[in-house]
PDB file of N, CA, C, O and CB in Angstrom:
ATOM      1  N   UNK A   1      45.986 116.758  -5.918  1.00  0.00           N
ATOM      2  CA  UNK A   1      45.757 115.337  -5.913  1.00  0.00           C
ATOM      3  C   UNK A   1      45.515 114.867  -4.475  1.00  0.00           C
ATOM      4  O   UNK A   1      46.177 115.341  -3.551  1.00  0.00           O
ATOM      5  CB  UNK A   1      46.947 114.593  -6.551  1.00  0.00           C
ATOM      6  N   UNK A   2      44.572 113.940  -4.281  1.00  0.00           N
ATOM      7  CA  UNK A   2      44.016 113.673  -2.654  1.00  0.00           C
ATOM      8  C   UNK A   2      44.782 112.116  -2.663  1.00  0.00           C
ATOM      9  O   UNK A   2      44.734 111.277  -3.563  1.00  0.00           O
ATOM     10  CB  UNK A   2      41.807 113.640  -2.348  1.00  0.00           C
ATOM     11  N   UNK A   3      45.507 112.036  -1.333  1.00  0.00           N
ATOM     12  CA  UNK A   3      46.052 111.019  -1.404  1.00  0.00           C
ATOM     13  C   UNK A   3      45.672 110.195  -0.270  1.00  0.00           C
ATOM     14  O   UNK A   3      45.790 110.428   0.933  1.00  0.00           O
ATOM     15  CB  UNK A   3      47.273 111.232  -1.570  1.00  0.00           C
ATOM     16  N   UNK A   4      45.192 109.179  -0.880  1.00  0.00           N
ATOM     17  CA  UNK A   4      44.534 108.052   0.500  1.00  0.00           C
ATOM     18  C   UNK A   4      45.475 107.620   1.750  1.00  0.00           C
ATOM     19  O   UNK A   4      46.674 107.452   1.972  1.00  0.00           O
ATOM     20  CB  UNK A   4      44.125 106.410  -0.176  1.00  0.00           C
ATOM     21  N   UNK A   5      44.269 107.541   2.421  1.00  0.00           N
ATOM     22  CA  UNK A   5      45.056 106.820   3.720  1.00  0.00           C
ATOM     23  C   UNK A   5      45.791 105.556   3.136  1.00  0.00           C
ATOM     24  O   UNK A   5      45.716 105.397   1.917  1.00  0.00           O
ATOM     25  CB  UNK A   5      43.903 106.269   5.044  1.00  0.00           C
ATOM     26  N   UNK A   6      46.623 104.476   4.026  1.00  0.00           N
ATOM     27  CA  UNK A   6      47.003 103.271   3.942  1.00  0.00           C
ATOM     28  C   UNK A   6      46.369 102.462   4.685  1.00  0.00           C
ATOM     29  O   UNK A   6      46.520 102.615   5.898  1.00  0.00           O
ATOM     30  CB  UNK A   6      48.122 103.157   4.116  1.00  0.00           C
ATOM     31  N   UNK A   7      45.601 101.519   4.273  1.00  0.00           N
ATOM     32  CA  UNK A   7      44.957 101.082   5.217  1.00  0.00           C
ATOM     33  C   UNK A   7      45.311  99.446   5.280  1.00  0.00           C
ATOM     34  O   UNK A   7      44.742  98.527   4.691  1.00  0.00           O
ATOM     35  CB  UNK A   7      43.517 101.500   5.016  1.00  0.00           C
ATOM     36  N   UNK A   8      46.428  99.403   6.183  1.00  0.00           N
ATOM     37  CA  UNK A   8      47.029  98.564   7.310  1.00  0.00           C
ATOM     38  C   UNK A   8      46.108  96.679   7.025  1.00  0.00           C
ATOM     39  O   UNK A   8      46.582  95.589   6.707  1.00  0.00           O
ATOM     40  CB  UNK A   8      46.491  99.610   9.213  1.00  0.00           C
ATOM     41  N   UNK A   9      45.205  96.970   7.227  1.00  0.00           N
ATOM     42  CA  UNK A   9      44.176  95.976   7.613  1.00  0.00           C
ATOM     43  C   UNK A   9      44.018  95.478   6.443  1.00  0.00           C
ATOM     44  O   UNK A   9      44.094  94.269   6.224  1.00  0.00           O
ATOM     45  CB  UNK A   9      42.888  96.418   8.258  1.00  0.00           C
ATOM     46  N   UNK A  10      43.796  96.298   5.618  1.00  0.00           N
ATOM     47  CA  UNK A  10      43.161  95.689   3.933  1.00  0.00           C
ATOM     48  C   UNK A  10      44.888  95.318   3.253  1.00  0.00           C
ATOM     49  O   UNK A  10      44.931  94.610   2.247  1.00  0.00           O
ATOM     50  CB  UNK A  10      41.989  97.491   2.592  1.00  0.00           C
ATOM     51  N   UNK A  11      45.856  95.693   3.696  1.00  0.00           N
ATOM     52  CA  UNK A  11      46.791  94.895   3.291  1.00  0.00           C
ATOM     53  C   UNK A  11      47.509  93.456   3.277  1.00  0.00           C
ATOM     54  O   UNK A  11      48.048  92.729   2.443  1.00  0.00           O
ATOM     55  CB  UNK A  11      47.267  95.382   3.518  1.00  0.00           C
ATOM     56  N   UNK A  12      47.165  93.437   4.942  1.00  0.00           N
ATOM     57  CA  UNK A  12      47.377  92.649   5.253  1.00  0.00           C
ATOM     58  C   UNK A  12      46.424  90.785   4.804  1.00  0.00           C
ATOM     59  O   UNK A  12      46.627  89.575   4.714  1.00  0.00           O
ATOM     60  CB  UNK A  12      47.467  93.326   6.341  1.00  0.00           C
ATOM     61  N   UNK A  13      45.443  91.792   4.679  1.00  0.00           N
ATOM     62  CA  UNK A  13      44.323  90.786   3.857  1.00  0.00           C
ATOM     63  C   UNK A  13      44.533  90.127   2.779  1.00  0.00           C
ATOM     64  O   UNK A  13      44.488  88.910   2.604  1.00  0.00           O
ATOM     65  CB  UNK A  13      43.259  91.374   3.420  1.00  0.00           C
ATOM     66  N   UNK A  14      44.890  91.409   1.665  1.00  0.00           N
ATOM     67  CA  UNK A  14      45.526  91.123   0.724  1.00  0.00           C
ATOM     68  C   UNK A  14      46.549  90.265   0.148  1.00  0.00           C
ATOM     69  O   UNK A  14      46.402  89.509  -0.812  1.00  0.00           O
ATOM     70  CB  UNK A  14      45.709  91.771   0.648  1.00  0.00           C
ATOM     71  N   UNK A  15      47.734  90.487   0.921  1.00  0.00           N
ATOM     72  CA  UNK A  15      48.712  89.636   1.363  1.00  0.00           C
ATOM     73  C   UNK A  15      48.801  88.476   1.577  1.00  0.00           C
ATOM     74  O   UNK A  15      49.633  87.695   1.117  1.00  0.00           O
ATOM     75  CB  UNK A  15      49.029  89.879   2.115  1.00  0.00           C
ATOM     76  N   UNK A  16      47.607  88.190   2.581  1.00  0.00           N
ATOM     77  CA  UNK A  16      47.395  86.957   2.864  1.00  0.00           C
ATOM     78  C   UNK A  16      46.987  85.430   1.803  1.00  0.00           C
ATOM     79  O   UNK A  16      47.267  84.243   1.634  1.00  0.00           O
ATOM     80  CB  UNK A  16      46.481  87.281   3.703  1.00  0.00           C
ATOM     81  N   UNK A  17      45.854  86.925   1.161  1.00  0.00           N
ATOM     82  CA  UNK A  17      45.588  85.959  -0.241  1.00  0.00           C
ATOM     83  C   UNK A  17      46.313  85.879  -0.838  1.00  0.00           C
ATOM     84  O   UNK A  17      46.459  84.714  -1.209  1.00  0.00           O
ATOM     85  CB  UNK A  17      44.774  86.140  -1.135  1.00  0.00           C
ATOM     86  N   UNK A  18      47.316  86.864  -1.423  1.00  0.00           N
ATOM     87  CA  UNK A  18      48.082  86.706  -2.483  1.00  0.00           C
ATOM     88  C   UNK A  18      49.336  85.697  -2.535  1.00  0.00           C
ATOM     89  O   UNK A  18      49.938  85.359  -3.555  1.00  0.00           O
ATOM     90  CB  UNK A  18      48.458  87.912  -2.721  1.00  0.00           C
ATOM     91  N   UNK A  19      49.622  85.255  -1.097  1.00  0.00           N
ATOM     92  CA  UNK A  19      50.832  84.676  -0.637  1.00  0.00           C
ATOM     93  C   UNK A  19      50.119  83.145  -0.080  1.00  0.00           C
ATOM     94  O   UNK A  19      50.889  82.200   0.092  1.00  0.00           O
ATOM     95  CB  UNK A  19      51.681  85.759   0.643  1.00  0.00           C
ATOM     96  N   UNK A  20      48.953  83.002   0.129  1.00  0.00           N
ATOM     97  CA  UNK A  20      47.791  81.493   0.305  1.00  0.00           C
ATOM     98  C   UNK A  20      47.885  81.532   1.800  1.00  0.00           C
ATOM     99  O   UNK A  20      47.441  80.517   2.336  1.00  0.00           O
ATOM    100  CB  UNK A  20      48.400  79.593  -0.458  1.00  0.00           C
ATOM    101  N   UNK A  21      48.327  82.401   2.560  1.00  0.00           N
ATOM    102  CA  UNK A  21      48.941  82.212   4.336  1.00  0.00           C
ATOM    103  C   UNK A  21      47.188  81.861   4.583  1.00  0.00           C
ATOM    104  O   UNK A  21      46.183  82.446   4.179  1.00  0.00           O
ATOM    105  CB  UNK A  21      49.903  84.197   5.529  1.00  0.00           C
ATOM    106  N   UNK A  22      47.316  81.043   5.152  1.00  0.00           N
ATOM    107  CA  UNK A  22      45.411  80.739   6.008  1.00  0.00           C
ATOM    108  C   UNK A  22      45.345  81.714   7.557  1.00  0.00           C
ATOM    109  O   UNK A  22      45.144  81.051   8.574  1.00  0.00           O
ATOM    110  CB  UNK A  22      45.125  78.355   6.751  1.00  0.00           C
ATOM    111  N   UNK A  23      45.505  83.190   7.711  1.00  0.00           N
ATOM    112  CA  UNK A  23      45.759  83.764   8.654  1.00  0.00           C
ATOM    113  C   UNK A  23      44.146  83.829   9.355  1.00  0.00           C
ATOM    114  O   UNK A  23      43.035  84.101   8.901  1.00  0.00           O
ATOM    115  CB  UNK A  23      46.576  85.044   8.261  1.00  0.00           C
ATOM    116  N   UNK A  24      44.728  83.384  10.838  1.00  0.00           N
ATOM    117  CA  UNK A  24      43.350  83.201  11.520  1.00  0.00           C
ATOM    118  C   UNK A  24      43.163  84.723  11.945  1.00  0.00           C
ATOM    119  O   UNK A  24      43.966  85.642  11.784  1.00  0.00           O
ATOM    120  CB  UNK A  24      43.318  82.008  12.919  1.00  0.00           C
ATOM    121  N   UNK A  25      42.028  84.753  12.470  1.00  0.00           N
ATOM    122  CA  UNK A  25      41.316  86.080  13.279  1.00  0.00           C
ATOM    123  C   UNK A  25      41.775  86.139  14.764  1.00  0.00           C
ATOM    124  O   UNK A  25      41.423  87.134  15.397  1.00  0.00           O
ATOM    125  CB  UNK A  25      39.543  85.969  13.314  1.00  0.00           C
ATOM    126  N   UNK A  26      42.557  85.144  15.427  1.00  0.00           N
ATOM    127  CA  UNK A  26      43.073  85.253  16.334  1.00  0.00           C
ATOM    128  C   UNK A  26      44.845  85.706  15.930  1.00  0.00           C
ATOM    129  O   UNK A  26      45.680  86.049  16.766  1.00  0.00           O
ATOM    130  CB  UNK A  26      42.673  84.011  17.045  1.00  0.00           C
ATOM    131  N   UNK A  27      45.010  85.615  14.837  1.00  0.00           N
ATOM    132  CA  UNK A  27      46.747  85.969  14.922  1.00  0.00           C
ATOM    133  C   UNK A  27      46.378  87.720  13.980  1.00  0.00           C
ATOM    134  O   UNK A  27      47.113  88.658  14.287  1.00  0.00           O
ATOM    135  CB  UNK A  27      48.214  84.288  13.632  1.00  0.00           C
ATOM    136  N   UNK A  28      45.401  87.932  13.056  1.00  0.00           N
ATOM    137  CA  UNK A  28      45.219  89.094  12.520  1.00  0.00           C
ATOM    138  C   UNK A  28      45.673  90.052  13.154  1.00  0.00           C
ATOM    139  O   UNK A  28      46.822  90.481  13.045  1.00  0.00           O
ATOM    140  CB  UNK A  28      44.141  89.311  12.282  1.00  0.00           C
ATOM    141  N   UNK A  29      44.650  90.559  14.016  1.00  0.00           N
ATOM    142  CA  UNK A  29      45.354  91.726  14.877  1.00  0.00           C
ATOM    143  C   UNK A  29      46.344  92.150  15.411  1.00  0.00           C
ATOM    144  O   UNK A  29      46.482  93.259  15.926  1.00  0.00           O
ATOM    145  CB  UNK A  29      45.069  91.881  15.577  1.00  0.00           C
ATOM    146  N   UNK A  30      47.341  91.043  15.305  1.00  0.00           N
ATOM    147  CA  UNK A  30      48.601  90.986  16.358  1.00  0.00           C
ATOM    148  C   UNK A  30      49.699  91.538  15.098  1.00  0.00           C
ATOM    149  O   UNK A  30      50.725  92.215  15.167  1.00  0.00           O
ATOM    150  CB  UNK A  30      49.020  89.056  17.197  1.00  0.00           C
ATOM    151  N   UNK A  31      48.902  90.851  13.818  1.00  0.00           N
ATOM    152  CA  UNK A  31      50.206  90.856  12.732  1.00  0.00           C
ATOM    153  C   UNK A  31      49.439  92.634  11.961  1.00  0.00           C
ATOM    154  O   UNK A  31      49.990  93.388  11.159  1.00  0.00           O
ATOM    155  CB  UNK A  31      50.238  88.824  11.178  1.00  0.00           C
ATOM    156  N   UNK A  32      48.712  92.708  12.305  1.00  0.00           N
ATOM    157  CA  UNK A  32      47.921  94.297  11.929  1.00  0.00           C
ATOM    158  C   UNK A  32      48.930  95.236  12.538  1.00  0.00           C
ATOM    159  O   UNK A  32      49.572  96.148  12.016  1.00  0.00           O
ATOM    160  CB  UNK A  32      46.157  94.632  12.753  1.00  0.00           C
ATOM    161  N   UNK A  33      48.908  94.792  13.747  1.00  0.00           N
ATOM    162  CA  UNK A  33      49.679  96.076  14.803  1.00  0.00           C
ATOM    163  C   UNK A  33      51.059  95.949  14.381  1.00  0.00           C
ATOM    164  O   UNK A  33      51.582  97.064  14.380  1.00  0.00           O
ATOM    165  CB  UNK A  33      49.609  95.835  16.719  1.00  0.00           C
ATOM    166  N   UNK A  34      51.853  95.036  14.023  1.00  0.00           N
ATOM    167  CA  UNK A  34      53.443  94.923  13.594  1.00  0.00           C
ATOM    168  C   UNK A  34      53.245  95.764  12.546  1.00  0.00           C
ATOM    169  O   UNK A  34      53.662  96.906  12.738  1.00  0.00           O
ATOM    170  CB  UNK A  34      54.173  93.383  13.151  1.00  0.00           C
ATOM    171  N   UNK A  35      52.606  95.492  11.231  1.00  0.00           N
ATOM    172  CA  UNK A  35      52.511  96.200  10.296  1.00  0.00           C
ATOM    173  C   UNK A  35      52.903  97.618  10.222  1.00  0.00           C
ATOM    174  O   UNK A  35      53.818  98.263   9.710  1.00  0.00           O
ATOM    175  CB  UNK A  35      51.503  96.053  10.046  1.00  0.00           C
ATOM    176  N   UNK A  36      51.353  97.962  11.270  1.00  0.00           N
ATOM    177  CA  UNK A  36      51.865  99.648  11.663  1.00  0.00           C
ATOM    178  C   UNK A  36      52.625 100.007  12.408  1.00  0.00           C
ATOM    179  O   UNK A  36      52.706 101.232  12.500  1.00  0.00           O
ATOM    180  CB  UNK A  36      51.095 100.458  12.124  1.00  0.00           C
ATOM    181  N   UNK A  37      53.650  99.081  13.398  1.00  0.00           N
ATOM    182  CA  UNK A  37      54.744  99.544  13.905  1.00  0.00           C
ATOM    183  C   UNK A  37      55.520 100.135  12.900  1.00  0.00           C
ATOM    184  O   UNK A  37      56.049 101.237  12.749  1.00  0.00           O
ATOM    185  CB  UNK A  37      55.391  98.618  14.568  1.00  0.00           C
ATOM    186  N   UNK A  38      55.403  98.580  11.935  1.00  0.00           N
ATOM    187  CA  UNK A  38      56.971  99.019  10.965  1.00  0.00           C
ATOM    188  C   UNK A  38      56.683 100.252  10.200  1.00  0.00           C
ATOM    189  O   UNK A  38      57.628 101.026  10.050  1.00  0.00           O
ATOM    190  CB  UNK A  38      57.517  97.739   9.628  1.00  0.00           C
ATOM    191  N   UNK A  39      55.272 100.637   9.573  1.00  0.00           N
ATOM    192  CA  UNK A  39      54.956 101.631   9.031  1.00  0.00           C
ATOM    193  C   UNK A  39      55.273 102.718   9.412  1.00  0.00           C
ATOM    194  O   UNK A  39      55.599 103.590   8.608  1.00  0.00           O
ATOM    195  CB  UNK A  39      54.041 101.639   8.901  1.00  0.00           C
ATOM    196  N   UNK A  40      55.249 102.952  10.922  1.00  0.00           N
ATOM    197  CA  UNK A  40      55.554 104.367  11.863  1.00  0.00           C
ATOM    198  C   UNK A  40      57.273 104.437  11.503  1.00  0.00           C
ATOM    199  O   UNK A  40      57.794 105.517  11.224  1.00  0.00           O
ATOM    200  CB  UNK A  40      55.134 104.127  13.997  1.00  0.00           C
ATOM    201  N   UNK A  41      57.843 103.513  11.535  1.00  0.00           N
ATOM    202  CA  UNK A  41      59.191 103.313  12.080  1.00  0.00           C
ATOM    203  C   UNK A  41      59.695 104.029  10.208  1.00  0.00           C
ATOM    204  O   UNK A  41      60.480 104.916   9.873  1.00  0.00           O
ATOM    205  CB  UNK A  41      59.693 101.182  12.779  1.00  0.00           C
ATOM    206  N   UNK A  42      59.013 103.338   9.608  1.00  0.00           N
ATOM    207  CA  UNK A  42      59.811 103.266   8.063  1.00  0.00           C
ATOM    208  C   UNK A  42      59.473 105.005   7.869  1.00  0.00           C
ATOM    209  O   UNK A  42      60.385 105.733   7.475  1.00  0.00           O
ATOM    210  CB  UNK A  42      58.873 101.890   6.497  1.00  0.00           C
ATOM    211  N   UNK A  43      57.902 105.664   8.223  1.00  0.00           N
ATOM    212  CA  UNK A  43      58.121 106.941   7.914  1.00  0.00           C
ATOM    213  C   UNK A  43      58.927 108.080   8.994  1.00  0.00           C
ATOM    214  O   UNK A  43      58.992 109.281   8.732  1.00  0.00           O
ATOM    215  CB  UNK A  43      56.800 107.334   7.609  1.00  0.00           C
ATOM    216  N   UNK A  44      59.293 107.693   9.768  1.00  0.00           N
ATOM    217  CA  UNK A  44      60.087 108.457  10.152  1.00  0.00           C
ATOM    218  C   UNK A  44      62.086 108.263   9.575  1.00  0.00           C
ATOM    219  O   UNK A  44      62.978 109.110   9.617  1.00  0.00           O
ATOM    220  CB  UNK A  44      59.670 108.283  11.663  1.00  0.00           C
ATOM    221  N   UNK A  45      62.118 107.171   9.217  1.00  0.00           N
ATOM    222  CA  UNK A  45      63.238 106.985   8.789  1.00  0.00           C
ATOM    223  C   UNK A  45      62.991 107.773   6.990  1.00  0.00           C
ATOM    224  O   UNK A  45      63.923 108.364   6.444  1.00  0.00           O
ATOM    225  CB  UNK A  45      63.616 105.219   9.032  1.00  0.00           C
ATOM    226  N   UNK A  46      61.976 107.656   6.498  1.00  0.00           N
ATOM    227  CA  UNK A  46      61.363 108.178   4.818  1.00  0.00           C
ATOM    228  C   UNK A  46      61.681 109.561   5.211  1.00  0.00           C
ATOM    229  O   UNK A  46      62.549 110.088   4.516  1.00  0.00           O
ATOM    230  CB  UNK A  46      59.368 107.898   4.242  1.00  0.00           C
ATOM    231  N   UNK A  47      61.106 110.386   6.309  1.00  0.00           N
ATOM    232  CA  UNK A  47      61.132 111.798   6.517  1.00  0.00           C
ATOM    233  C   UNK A  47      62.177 111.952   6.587  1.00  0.00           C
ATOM    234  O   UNK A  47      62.454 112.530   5.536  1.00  0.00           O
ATOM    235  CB  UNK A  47      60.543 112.392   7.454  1.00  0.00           C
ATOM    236  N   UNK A  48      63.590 111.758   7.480  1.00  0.00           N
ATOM    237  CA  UNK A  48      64.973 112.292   7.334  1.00  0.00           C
ATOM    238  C   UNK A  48      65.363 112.463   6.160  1.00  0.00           C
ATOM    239  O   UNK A  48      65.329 111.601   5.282  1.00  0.00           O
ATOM    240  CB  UNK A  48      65.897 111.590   7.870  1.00  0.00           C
ATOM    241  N   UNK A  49      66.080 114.455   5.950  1.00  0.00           N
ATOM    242  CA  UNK A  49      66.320 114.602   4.931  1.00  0.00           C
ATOM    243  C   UNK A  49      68.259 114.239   4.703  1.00  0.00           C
ATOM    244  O   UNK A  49      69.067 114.098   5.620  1.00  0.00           O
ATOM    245  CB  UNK A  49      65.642 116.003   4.693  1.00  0.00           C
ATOM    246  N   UNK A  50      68.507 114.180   3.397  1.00  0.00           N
ATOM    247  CA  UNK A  50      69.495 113.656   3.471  1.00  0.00           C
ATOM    248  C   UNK A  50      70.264 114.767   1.981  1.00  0.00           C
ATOM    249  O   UNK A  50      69.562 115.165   1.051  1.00  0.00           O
ATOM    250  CB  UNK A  50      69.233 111.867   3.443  1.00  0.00           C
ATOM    251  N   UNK A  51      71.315 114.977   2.066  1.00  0.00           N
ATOM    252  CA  UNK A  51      72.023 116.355   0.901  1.00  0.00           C
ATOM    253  C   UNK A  51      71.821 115.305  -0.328  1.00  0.00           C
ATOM    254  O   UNK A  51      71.762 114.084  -0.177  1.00  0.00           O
ATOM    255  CB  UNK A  51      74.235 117.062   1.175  1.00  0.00           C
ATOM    256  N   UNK A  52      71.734 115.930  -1.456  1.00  0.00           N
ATOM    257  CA  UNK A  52      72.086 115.371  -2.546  1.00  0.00           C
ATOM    258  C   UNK A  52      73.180 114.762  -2.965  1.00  0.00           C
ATOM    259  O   UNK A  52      73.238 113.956  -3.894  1.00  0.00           O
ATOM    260  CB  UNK A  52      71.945 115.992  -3.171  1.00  0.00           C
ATOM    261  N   UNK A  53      74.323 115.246  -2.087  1.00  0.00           N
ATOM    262  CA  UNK A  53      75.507 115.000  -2.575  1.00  0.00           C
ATOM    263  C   UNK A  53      76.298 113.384  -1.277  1.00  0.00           C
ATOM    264  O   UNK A  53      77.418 113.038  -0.902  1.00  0.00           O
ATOM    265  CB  UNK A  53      76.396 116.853  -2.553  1.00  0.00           C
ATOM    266  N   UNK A  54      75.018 112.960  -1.089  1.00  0.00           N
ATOM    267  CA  UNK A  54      75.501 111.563  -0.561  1.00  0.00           C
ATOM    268  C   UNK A  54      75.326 110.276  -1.217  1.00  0.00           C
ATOM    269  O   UNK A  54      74.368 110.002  -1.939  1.00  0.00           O
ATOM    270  CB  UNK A  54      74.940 111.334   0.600  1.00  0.00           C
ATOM    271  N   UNK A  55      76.084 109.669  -0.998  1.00  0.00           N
ATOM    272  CA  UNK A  55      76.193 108.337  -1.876  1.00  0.00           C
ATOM    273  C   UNK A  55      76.486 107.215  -1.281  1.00  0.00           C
ATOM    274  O   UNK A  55      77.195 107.102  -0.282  1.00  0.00           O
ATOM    275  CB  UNK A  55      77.132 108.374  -2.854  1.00  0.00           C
ATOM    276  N   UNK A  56      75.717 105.985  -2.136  1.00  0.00           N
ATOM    277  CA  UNK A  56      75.154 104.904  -1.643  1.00  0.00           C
ATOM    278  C   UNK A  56      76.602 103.696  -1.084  1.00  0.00           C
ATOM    279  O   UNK A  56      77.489 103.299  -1.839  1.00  0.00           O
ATOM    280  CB  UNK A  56      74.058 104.345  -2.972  1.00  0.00           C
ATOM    281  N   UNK A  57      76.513 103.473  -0.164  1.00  0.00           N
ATOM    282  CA  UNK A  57      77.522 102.486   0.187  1.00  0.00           C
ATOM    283  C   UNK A  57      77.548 101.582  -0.413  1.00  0.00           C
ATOM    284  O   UNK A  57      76.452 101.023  -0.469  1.00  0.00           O
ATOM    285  CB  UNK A  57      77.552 102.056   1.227  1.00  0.00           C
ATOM    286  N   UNK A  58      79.032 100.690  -1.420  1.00  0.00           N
ATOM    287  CA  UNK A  58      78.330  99.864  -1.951  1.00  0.00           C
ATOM    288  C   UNK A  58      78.245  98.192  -0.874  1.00  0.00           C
ATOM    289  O   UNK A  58      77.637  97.151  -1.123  1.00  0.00           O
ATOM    290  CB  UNK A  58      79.013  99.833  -3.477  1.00  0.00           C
ATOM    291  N   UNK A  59      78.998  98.506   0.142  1.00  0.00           N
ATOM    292  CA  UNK A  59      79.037  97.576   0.969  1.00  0.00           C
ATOM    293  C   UNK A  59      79.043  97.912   2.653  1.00  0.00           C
ATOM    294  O   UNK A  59      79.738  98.874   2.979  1.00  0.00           O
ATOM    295  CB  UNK A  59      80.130  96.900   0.517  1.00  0.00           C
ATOM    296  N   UNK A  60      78.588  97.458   3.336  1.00  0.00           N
ATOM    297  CA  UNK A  60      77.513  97.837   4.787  1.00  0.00           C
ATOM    298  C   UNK A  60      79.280  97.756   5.419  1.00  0.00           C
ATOM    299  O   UNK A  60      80.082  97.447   4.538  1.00  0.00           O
ATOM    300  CB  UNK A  60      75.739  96.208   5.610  1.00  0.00           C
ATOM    301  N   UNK A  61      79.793  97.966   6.608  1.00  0.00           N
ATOM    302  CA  UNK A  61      80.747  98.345   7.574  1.00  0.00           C
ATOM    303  C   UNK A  61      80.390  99.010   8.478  1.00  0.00           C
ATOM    304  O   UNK A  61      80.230 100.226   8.370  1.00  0.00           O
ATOM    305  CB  UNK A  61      81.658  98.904   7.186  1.00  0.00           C
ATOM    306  N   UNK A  62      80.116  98.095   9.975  1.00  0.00           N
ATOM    307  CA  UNK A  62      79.605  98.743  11.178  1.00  0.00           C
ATOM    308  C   UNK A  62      80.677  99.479  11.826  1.00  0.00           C
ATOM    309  O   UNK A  62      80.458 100.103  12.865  1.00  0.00           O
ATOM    310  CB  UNK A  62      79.006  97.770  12.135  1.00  0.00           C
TER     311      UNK A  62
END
């Protein structure tokens, strides 16, 4: 199975419509590049492997 790129740009588009935001061409690019920050950030946190035998907190404690 061939699995597509993500393409960042056409989401954000998307988004835009789907949510009515009137996003100008001067703020696009800026909110393009956050996107793929968080994207980089989320797959490296997706890649850490983790045992089967861990379990979900049911409440956060720093």
């Amino acid at each position: 199975m061939r699995r597509e790129e993500f393409d960042v740009g056409e989401y954000v588009d998307q988004m835009g419509f789907l949510l009515d935001l009137q996003l100008t061409d001067e703020y696009r690019d800026g909110v393009v590049a956050n996107f793929e920050r968080i994207m980089a950030i989320a797959n490296l946190v997706n890649s850490f492997p983790l045992p089967e035998e861990t379990e979900v907190a049911p409440v956060f404690e720093p």
